[in-house]
N, C-alpha and C positions, 0 to 999 in steps of 0.2 A: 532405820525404817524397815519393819517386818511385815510383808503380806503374808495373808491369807486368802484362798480360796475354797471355798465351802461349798459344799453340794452334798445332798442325798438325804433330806431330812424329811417329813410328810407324815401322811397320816394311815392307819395300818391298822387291823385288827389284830385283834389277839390269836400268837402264834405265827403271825405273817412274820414277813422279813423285812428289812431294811440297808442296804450300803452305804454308809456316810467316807465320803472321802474329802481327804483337807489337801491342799497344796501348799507349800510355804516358798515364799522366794522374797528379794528385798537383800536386804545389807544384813548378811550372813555369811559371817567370818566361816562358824564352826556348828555345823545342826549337831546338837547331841541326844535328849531325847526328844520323842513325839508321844502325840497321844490323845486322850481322849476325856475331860470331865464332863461332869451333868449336873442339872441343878433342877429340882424339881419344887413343884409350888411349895412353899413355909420348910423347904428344907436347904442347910445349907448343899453349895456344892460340894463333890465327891468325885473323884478319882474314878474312873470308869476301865479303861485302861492304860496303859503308857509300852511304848517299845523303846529299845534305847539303839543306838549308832549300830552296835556291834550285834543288836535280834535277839536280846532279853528282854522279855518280858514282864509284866505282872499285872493281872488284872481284877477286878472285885473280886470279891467272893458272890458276889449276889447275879454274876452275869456269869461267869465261868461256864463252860459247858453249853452257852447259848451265843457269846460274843469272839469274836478270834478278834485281834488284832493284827495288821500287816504292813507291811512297809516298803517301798520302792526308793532306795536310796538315788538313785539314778534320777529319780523324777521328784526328789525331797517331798515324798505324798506318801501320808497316811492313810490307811484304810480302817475302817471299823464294821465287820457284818457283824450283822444283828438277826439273829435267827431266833425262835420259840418269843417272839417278844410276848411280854405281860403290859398289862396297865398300868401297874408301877416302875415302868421303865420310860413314860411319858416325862418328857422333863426338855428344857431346851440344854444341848446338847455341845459343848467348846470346844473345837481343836487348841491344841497346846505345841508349846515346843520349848524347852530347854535349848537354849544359842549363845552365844558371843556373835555381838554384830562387829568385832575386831578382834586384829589379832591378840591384844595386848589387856585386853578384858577379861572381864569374869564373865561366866555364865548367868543369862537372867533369863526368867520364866515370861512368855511371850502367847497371848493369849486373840484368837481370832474371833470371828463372829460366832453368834450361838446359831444354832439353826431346832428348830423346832421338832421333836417325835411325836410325836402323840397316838397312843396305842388305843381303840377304843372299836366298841360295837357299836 
């Protein structure tokens, strides 16, 4: 069993900001990566960012230079700011996590609630 806790989602014009931070706790042998998808209306979801254990990164190409991704291992929490946002970056928003909830497992992708952006004048 893997929670999630989600905050920082809302609505924001164009060029505002946004912090989305996830927390994950539950039956969690091993967190390895975290991160960030989106899914925006008649589009499939996408990969927005991901960190992994060890503070590699990779994140779209379509947010770079507007999104950081960050990570408090200490406190198994993600962060995602969201700076210069656009209207096409309105989408409801997933935390993610790559885990083993044992020791003796594989890793399986583990998906939290969506929380809503919505970029708009």
């Amino acid at each position: 069993q893997v929670q999630f806790v989600v905050s920082g989602g809302g609505l924001v014009q164009p060029g505002g900001s946004l912090r989305l931070s996830c927390a994950v706790s539950g039956s969690i042998f091993s967190l390895f990566a975290m991160g960030w998808y989106r899914q925006a209306p008649g589009k499939q979801r996408e990969l927005v960012a991901v960190v992994t254990s060890g503070g590699n990164t990779n994140t779209a190409d379509s947010v770079k230079g507007r999104f950081t991704i960050s990570r408090d291992n200490a406190k198994n929490t993600v962060y995602l700011q969201m700076n210069s946002l656009k209207p096409e970056d309105t989408a409801v928003y997933y935390c993610y996590c790559n885990a083993k909830s044992t020791g003796w497992g594989r890793p399986s992708d583990y998906w939290g609630q969506g929380t809503q952006v919505t970029v708009s004048s």
